[in-house]
N, C-alpha and C positions, 0 to 999 in steps of 0.2 A: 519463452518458457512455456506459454502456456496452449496445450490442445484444443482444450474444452468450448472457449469459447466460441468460436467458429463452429463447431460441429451444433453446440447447441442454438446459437442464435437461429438454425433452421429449424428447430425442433420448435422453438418461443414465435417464431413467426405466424405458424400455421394453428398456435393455439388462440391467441390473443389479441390486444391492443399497443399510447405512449399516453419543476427544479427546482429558487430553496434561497433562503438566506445563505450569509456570508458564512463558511465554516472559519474563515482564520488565516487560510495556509498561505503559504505564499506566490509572487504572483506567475505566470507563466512568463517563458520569454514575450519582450515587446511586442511582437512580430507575430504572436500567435492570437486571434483573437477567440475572445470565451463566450462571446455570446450564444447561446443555445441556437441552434439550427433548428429549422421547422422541417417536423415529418409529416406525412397522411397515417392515420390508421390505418395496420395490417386489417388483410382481411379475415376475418374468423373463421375457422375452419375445423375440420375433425384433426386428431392427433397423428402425425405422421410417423412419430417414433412413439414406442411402446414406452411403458413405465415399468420400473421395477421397483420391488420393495426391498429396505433393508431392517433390523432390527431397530426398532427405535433408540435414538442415544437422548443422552441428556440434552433438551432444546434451550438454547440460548439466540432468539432471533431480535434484533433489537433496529430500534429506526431512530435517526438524531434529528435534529432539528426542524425546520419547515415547518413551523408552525402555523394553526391559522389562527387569525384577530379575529374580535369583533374591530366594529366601526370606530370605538374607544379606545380599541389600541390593546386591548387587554386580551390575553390566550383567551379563544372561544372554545371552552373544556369540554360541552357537550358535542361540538362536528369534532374535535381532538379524538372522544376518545370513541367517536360511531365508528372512524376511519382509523384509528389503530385497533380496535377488534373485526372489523372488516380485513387488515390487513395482516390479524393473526398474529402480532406481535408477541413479545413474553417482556419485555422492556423496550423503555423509553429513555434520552438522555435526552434531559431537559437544558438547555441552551441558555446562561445568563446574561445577555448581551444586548437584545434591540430593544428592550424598553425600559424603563425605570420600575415598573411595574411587576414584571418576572418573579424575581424574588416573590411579592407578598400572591403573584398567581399559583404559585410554585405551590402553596399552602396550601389554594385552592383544590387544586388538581391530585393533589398525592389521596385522599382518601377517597375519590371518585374513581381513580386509578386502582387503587386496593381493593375494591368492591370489584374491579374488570380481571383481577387474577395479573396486573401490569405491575411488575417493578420499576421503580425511576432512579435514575441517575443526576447527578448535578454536575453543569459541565460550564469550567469557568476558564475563560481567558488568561493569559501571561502576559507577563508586561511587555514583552514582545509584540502582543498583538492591540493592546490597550487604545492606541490609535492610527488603528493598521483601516478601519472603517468608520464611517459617519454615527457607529453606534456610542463609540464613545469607552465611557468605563463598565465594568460588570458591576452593577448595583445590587445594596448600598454599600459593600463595604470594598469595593475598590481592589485597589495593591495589598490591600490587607489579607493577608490569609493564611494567619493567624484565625484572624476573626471568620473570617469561614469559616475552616476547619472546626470552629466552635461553635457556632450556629446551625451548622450541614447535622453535625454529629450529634446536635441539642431536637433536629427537628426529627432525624430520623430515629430518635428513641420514641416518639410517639407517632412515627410512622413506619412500620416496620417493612413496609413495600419501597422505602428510601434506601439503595442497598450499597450506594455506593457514589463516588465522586473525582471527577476525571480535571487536568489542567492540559487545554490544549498543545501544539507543537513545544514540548516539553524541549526535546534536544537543545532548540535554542534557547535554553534559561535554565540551561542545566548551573549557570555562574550565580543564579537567584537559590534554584533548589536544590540545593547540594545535598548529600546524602544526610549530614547532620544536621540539617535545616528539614526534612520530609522527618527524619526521624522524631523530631520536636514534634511535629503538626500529627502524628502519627500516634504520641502519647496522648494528643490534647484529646483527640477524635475517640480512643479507645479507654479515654475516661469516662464517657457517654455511651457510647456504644461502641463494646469489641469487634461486632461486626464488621461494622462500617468498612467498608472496600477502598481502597485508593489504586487508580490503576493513570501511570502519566501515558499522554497518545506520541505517537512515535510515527518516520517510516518504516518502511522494511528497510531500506539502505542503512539505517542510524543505528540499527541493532550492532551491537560488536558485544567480543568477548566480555571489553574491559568494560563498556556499561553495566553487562548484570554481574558483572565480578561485583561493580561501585553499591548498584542500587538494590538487588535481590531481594537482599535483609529489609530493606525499608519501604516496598509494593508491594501490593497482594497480585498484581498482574500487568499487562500491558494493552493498551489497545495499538494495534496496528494498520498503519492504513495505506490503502490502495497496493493490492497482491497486481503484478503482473501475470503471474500465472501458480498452477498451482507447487512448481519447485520451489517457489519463493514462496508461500506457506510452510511448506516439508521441511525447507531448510531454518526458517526463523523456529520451528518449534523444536528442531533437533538442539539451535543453540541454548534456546528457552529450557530445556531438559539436559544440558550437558551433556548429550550423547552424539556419537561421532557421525560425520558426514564430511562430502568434498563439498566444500564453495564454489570449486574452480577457480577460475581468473576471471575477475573483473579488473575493468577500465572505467574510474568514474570521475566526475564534475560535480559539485556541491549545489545546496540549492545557496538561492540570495545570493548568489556570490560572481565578481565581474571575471574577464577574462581578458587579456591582451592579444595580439594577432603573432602566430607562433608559441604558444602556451601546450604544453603537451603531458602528455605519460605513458611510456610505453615502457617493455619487457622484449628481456632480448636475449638468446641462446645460440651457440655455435651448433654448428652443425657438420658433418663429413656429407661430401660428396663418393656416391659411389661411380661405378666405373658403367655405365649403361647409358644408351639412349632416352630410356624416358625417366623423368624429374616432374614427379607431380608432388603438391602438395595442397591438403583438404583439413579443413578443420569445419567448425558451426561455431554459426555467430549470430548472438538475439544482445538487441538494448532494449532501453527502458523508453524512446523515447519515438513515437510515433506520429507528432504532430508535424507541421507546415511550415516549421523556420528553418529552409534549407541553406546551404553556402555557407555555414557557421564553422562548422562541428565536422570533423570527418575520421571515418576508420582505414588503418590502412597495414597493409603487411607489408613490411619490407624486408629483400634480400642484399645483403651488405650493400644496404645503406639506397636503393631501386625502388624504388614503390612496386611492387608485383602488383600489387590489389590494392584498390578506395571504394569508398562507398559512404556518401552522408549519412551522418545519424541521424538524420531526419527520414521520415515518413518509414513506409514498410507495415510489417504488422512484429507485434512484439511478442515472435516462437523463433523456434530455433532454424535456422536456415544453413543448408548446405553449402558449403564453397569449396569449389575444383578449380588448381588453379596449373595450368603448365607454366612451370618456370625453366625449363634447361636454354633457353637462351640466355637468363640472366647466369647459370650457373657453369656453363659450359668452361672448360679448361682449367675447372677450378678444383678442388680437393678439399677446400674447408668454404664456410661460408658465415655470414653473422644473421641469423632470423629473428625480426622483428616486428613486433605488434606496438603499434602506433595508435594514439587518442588526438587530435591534436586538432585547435583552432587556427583558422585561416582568418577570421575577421575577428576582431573585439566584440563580446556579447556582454551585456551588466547581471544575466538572470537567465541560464541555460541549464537547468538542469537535468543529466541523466549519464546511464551505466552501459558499458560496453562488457557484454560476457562469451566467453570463449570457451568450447571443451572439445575434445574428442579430435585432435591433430593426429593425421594420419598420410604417413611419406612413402612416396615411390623411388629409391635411386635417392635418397635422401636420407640422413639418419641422426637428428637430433641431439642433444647429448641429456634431453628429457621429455618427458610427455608434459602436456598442459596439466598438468593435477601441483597441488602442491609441492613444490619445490625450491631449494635456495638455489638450483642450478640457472634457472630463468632469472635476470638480475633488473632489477626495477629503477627508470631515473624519470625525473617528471622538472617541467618547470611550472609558476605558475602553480594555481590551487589544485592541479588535479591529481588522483587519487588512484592507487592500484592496490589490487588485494589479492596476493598469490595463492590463498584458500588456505584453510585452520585443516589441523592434523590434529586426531583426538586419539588417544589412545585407550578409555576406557568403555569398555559396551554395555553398561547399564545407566540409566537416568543419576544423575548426581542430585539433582534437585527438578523441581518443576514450576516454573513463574506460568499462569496460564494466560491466554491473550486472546483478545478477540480479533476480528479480521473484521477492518471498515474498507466498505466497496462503495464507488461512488453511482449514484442513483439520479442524480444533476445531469444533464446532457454534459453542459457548458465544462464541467468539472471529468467528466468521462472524457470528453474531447482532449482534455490538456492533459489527462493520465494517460491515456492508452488510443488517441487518435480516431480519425476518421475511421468509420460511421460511429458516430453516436448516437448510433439509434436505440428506440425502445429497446427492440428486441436483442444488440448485443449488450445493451445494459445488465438484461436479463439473463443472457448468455454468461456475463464474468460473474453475477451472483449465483448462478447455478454450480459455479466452479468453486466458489467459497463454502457451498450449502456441501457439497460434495467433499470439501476436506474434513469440513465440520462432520457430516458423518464419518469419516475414518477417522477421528480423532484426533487430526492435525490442529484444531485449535477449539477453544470453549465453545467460541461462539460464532455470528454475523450480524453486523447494525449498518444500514445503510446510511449514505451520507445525503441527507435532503432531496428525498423523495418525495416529490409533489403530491400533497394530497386533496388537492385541489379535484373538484367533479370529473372535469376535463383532462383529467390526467392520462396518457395516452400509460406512463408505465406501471401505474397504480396496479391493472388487473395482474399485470405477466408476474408483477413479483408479489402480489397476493398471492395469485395460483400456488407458487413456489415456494411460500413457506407455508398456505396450507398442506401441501404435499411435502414439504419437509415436517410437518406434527405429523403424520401417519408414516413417516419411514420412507416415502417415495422422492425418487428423483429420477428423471432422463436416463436413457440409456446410453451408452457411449458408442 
């Protein structure tokens, strides 16, 4: 999907310099390891690419967690909040999870914050993830939230930089928080303050129709995390606004979820041969998944029932890539034909997640009986958990409503790595959040909050994504 990043990560190299507690999420395949890789510092240098300005938009730049302690274990408030106005923030989501203590810091920190011009966020765990890490429960008040919701909404009416309050990987507890169950918590909070925000975190994969058809009425927003590029911005906010767009076709695999050997999902349309010597056929093909666990997972096209094309969903880079493919061998003496896109596992994996997307099919001596765009002509069979989406067809052209959303990019090597692969370097860290700062000024989502940026002295990505959102306050970003 996405351009940006590669063009920019040379622009971030020649300016600048280069992780974070547990976010929650789930874990990568076995077989990919997350430990953060070691880089040197780039070397500092003059600007290679020019800068441009735009109008300034409304700035919503926000940083989560990574906090630092003192020796006592307790948030150390005054390096907190030197290195959140160093790094120019406008909000904070403050993390209730690795100490017993958080909660009553939480206290501490909001009117120290208020004086810095920082709004804070409250960001609490689901039962999902309650003993997903050594930290245990979110203190004091636990699965209760209920009692959150009343103590969040109680402390932000005398903190008024308290703006709002998030429940991690939401999808999976949507059987906890159901629409009539948020809508409860949602009276308790706006009997205290009407303000008060509630926004559950999500991926981009888990957005569908039927979730804001469910939840709309009972969020004030979404936060969203880890854009592969910036289509996957464009598209989550057309559906977040009910205005029309093609999905495409995706081919996907769930997160947390096992697979057997031969598990598949593909889509499949007849096709006429015409009467020529040459039979090409070209489409573009990007996934989501760019890490190191190869032999699992493979894409493939077939023609009645031939593999033409494979290719492991592993490794690559996550844009769009060309495919030319001569088939009139396989096609030869034939007059109809069956074409097929294939997803499908060759070995059992327990936790493989990711998306296979296809568009723009284009035949020589070939002729389909539809284009890859939305269609019931393309007919979908899967075994096994996997997932296909022949893309939503809208028919009205103005916004029906608007749910707003922030875009969470990860800032964590170790966490880049498992989203979006090798290199996880500073500088393409800096590169995919140039690409979020950049939708955010078009107006593709509210906001940007990184995920566990180190802010630590020695942080090698501390300066590249300061520079970046002090040049996102004044309207500036990379040129393309």
């Amino acid at each position: 999907m996405e351009k940006l990043i590669y063009k920019y990560s040379i622009f971030f190299c020649l300016i600048f310099f280069p992780a974070c507690s547990q976010f929650g999420q789930v874990n990568p395949p076995k077989t990919v390891q997350a430990s953060p890789p070691s880089a040197p510092p780039p070397v500092i240098a003059a600007p290679a690419k020019p800068i441009t300005s735009r109008a300034p938009v409304k700035l919503y730049l926000a940083d989560y967690d990574a906090e630092l302690r003192l020796p006592d274990g307790h948030v150390d408030t005054d390096k907190m909040l030197t290195r959140l106005k160093e790094l120019g923030v406008t909000a904070y989501y403050w993390l209730i999870w690795h100490a017993a203590t958080d909660w009553d810091d939480l206290k501490t920190f909001l009117p120290r914050a208020a004086a810095e011009g920082i709004d804070v966020w409250v960001y609490l765990t689901p039962p999902s993830e309650l003993h997903a890490a050594s930290y245990g429960y979110s203190e004091p008040f636990r699965q209760d939230y209920t009692r959150w919701a009343q103590e969040i909404a109680k402390l932000s009416a005398t903190n008024p930089n308290l703006t709002g309050w998030m429940i991690d990987d939401f999808y999976y507890n949507l059987h906890v928080f159901t629409p009539a169950y948020l809508s409860k918590l949602r009276q308790i909070t706006r009997a205290s303050n009407p303000k008060l925000k509630f926004y559950p975190v999500l991926y981009f994969h888990q957005l569908s129709q039927d979730f804001v058809d469910k939840y709309k009425s009972v969020i004030d927003g979404i936060e969203v995390a880890y854009p592969v590029d910036a289509d996957e911005i464009e598209e989550a906010w057309s559906l977040l606004n009910g205005v029309p767009f093609k999905a495409g076709v995706e081919l996907s695999f769930p997160y947390a979820t096992s697979s057997q050997a031969g598990d598949y999902v593909q889509i499949s349309a007849s096709a006429s041969i015409l009467p020529q010597n040459r039979h090409v056929i070209r489409f573009q093909s990007k996934d989501t998944y760019t890490g190191a666990t190869t032999g699992f997972r493979f894409k493939q096209l077939l023609v009645d029932g031939q593999v033409a094309w494979e290719e492991d969903l592993a490794g690559g880079k996550s844009s769009w890539k060309d495919v030319s493919l001569d088939v009139a061998p396989l096609v030869k003496g034939k007059t109809n034909v069956n074409l097929t896109f294939r997803l499908i596992d060759k070995k059992p994996v327990g936790n493989f997640a990711g998306a296979w997307r296809l568009r723009k099919l284009i035949t020589d001596g070939i002729r389909p009986v539809a284009a890859l765009d939305p269609s019931s002509k393309w007919n979908s069979t899967s075994k096994g958990a996997f997932l296909s989406n022949l893309g939503i067809q809208k028919t009205k052209t103005v916004p029906r409503y608007h749910i707003p959303f922030i875009v969470m990019t990860a800032a964590k090597e170790s966490e880049f790595k498992m989203r979006h692969g090798e290199p996880a370097s500073p500088e393409r860290i800096a590169g995919h959040l140039a690409m979020c700062l950049d939708e955010m000024q078009k107006g593709k989502c509210e906001g940007v909050v990184l995920y566990c940026l180190d802010k630590t002295e020695n942080s090698q990505q501390f300066p590249l994504i300061a520079q970046l959102f002090q040049n996102a306050r004044r309207g500036q970003i990379p040129t393309r």
